[in-house]
N, C-alpha and C positions, 0 to 999 in steps of 0.2 A: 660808452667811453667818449662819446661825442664826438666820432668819426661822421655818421648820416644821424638824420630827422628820423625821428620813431614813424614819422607817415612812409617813409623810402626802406623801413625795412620789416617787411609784413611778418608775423608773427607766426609761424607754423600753428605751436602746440600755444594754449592760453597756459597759467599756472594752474587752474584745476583740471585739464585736461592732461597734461604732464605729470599731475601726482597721482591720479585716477592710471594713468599706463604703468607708472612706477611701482603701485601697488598691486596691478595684476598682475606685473612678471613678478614682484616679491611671494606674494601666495603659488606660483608655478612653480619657482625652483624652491623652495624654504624646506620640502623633504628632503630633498639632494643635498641641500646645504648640513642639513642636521643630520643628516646620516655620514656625511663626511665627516664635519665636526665629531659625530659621537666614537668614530672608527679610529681619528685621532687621540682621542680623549681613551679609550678602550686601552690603544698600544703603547701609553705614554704611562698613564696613571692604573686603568683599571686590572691590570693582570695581577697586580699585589695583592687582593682582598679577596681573601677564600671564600664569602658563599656570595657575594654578591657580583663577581667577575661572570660567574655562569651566564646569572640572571641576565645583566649587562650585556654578554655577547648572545644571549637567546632573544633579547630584544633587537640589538644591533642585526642578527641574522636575518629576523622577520621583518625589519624597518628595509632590509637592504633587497630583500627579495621583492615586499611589496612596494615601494619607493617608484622604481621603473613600470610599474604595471600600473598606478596610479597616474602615471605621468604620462602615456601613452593613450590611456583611456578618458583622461580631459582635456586631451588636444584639442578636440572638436568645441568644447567649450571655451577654450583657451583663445582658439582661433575666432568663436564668435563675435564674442567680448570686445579682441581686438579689434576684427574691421567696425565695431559699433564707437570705440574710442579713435578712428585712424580718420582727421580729418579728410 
């Protein structure tokens, strides 16, 4: 905005290094997110449709159960990742 000189205000993240962090918290939470999304999507829309509501909440149940266990068990990879991207 032309407040300082780009040399007086050092740059944390570069722009590929900002969208490389962006994209590993996106792959981290994206189950969470879609098992939300789909729990809303279930209580909104899918309860109307006789054979496919089952299917829908027998997926919904499996995505919700294994969602947390997948997210626990790639911390460690999570965390690697990160301090390898953390200037």
């Amino acid at each position: 905005m032309g407040l300082v000189s780009p040399d007086e205000a050092p740059e944390y993240y570069s722009d590929e290094l900002a969208r490389a962090r962006l994209v590993l918290y996106s792959k981290r939470y994206r189950p969470l997110a879609f098992t939300g999304a789909g729990w809303v999507l279930f209580l909104t829309l899918g309860r109307g449709i006789e054979l496919w509501s089952g299917v829908f909440f027998g997926t919904l149940l499996v995505a919700t159960l294994a969602a947390p266990v997948l997210h626990f068990l790639g911390s460690a990879r999570f965390k690697a990742e990160l301090s390898r991207l953390t200037p």
